[in-house]
C-alpha positions as CSV (number, residue, x, y, z in Angstrom):
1,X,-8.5,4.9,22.9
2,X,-9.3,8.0,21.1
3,X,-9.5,6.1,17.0
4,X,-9.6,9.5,15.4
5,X,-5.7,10.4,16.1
6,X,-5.1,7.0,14.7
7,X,-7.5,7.4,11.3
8,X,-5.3,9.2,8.3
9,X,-6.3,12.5,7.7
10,X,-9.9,13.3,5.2
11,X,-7.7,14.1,2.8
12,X,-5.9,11.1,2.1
13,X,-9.3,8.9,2.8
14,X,-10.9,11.3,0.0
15,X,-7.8,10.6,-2.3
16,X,-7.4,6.8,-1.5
17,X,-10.9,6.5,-2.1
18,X,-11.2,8.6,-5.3
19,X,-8.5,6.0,-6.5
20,X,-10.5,2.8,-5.8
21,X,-13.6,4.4,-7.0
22,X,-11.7,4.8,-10.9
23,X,-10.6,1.5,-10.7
24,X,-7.0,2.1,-10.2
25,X,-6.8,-0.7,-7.5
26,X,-8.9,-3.1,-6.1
27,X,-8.2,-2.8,-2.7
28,X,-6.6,0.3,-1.0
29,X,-5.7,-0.5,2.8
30,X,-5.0,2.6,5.4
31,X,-4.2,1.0,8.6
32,X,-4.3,-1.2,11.3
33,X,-5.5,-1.0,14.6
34,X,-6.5,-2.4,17.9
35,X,-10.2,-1.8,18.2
36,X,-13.0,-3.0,19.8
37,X,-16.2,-3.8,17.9
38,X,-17.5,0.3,18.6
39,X,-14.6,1.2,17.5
40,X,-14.6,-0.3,14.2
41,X,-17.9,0.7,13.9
42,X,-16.7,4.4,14.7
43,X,-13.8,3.2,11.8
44,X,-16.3,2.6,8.9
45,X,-18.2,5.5,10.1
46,X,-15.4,7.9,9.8
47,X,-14.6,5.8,5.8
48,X,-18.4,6.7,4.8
49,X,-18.0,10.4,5.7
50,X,-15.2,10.8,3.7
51,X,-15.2,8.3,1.0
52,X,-16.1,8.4,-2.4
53,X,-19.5,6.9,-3.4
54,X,-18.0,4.6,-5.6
55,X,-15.5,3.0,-2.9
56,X,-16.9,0.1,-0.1
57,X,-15.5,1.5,3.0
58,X,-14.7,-1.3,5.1
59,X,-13.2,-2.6,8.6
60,X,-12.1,-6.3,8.7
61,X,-12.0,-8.0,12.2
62,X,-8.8,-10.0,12.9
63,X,-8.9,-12.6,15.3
64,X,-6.0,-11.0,17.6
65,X,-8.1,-8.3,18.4
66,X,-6.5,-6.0,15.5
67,X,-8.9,-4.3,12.6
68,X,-7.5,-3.7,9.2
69,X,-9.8,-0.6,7.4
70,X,-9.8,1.4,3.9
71,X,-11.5,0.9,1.0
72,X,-12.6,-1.9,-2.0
73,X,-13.8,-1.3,-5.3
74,X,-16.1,-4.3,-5.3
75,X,-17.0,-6.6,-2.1
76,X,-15.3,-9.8,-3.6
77,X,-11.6,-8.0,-2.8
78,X,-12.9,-7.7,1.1
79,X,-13.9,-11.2,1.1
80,X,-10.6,-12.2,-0.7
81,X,-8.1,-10.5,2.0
82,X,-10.9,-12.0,4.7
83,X,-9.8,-15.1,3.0
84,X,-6.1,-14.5,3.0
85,X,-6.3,-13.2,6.5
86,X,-8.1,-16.3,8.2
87,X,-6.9,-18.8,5.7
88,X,-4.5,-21.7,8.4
89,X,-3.5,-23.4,5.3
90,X,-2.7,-20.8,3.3
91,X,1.2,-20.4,1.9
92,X,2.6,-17.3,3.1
93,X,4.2,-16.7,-0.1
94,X,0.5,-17.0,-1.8
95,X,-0.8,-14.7,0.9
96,X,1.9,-11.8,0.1
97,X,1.4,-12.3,-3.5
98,X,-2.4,-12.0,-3.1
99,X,-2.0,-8.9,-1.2
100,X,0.0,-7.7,-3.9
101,X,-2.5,-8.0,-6.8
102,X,-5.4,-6.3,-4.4
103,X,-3.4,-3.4,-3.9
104,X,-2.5,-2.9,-7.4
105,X,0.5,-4.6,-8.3
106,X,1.2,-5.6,-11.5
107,X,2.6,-9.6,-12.1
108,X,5.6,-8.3,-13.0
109,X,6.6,-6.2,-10.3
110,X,5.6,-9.1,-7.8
111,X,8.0,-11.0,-9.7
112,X,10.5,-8.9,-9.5
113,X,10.0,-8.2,-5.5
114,X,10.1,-12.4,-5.0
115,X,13.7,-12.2,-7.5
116,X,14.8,-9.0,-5.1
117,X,14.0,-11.3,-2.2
118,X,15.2,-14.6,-3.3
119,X,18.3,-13.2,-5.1
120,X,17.7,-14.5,-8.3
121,X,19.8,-13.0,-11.1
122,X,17.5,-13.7,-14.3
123,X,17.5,-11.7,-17.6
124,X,15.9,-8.8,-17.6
125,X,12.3,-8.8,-18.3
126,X,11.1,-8.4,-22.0
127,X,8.3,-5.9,-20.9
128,X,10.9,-3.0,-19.7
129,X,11.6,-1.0,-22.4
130,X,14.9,0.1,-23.8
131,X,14.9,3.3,-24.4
């Protein structure tokens, strides 16, 4: 398999990385493939050419043979979604929710994705302005 076709282009690595490397997210994720362990290796390769120096490229081995690749602003938010991604015991509603908050969503917009889901029809929330 030819991984470069499957990579998003140095543009969007550059901006995704510029982004992680301000602090606008912990965690920014750009894909998910099949890959071998060269591969991945070819993966985090391609990240470090064009990442920002302030963004951790990195490729996280799943145990189905998929990798899962972008960038972190700090190594604990790898070792969080390594958690999340391995975890048997893990809630699946804790997973998503955990996902969320690495990839930059606020509490309040998870909570209003799990009332979308769910079908809840609360007030409104007092943080939306309104005006």
């Amino acid at each position: 398999m030819r991984i470069d076709k499957h990579l998003p282009s140095a543009d969007v690595m550059r901006a995704e990385s510029y982004l992680i490397a301000r602090g606008v997210r912990p965690l920014a994720l750009l894909g998910c493939i099949e890959a071998s362990e060269v591969e991945r290796i070819r993966i985090r390769t391609k990240l470090q050419e064009h990442g920002d120096p302030g963004a951790i490229p990195f490729v996280l081995a799943r145990a189905n043979g998929l990798a899962e690749y972008g960038y972190a602003g700090a190594a604990w938010a790898v070792d969080l979604l390594r958690w999340v991604r391995t975890s048997d015991t893990m809630p699946a509603k804790q997973a998503v929710r955990i996902d969320g908050l690495l990839l930059g969503y606020s509490p309040f917009a998870i909570r209003d994705f799990e009332d979308h889901i769910t079908g809840s029809t609360l007030a409104p929330p007092s943080y939306r302005s309104a005006g």
